[in-house]
N, C-alpha and C positions, 0 to 999 in steps of 0.2 A: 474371363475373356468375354467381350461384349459382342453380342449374336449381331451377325450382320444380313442383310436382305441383299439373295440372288439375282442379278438379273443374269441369265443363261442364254446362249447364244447356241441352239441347236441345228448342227449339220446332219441330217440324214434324208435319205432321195426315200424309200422305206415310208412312204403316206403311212402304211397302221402302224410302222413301229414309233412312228412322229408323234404319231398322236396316243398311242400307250405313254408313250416320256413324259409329253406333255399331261397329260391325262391323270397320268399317278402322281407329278411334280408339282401342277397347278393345284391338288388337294392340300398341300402340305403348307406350313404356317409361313417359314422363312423365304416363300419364290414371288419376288415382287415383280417379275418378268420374264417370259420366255420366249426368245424370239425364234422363229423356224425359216433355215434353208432350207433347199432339196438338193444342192449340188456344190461343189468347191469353188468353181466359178463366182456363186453368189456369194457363197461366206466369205471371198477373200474381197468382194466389192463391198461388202457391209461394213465390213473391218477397215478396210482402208478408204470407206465413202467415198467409191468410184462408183460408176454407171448408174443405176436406181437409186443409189443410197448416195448422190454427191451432197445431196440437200438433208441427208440424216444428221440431225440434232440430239442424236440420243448417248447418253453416256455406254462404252466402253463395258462388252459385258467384263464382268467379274471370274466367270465360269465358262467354258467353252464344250458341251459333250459333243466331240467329232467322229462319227462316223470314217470307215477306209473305203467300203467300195463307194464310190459317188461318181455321177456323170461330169463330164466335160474337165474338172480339172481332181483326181484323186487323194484323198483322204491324208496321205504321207506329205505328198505334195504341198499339201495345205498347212499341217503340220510345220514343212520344213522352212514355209514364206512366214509363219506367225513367228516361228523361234528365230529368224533373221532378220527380223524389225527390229527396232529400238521399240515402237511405241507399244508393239503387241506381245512382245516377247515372254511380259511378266504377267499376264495374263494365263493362268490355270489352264492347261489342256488337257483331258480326259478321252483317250481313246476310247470310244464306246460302240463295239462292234460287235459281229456276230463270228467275224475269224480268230482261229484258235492258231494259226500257222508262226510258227518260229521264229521265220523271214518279219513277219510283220511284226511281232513283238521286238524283238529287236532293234529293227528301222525304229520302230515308236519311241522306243528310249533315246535311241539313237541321236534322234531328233527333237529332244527332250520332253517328249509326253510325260504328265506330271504324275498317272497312272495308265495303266492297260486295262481294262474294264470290260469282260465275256458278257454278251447279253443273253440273261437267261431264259430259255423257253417256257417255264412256267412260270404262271400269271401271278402266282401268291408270291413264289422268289422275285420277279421282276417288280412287285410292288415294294417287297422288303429291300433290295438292293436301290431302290429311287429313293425310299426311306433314309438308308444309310448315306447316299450322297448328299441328300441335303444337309441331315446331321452333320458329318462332316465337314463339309464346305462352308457352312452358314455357323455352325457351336464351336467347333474344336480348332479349325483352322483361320490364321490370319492371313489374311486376303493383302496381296502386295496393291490391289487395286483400291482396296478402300484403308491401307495403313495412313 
C-alpha cells in the first residue's frame, strides 16, 4: 500500500494541547501539514472556505483530529455539519478529546466519527499514540481523499 502525506486539519481551543499535537506530529515523516483552529466556528469556515478562508486555496485536509469541548460552535456540532456535506463527509474524523463520557462516545459514532481517541495525560503515551496515528492514517489506511 503506497504511504501517503497528511495534511491534518487540527481543531482544539487547548493552545498547549495544539501545540503537543502539533509538536509530536510535525516530528514524524508522513505530516506534510498541519493546520490549527481554536474553535468550531473556525474549522467549519476553513472547511467550507467562508469568512477568513473565502480566498483559501489549499487542498482539503485528508485527516481531521477534532476536539468536543470548543468555543462558539461545539465539537459534535462540528462533527455532525462535516458528516452532512457531500464534500466533507469522506474526510477521516478523529475525535481527539480529553472526555471519557458515554453521552459523547456515542453522539461521536453517532455522527460518524471515524474513531474516538482519549487523550492521554502522559507525555511518553501522548508521543506514542501521535506515533500510532500517523502510522495509521499515512501506512496502513486508504485515504478516500487521495484514492
Amino acid at each position: 500500500m503506497a504511504e501517503t502525506a497528511l495534511n491534518i486539519l487540527l481543531v482544539e481551543d487547548n493552545d498547549d494541547h495544539a501545540e503537543l499535537v502539533m509538536r509530536n506530529l510535525s516530528r514524524l515523516d508522513g505530516i506534510d501539514k498541519i493546520v490549527h483552529v481554536s474553535d468550531g466556528a473556525q474549522a467549519l469556515e476553513y472547511l467550507f472556505c467562508e469568512g477568513d478562508y473565502i480566498d483559501n486555496l489549499e487542498p482539503l485536509p485528508n485527516l481531521i483530529l477534532l476536539d468536543l469541548r470548543l468555543p462558539k460552535v461545539d465539537g459534535l456540532t462540528v462533527l455532525k455539519t462535516i458528516k452532512e456535506s457531500d464534500k466533507l463527509s469522506i474526510i477521516p474524523t478523529v475525535v481527539f478529546t480529553s472526555s471519557e463520557a458515554e453521552r459523547d462516545i456515542t453522539l461521536a459514532y453517532k455522527y460518524h466519527a471515524y474513531s474516538f481517541v482519549v487523550k492521554p495525560l502522559d507525555a511518553a503515551k501522548f508521543k506514542s499514540l501521535m506515533q500510532k496515528i500517523e502510522c495509521y492514517w499515512r501506512e496502513l489506511n486508504t485515504n478516500p481523499i487521495n484514492a
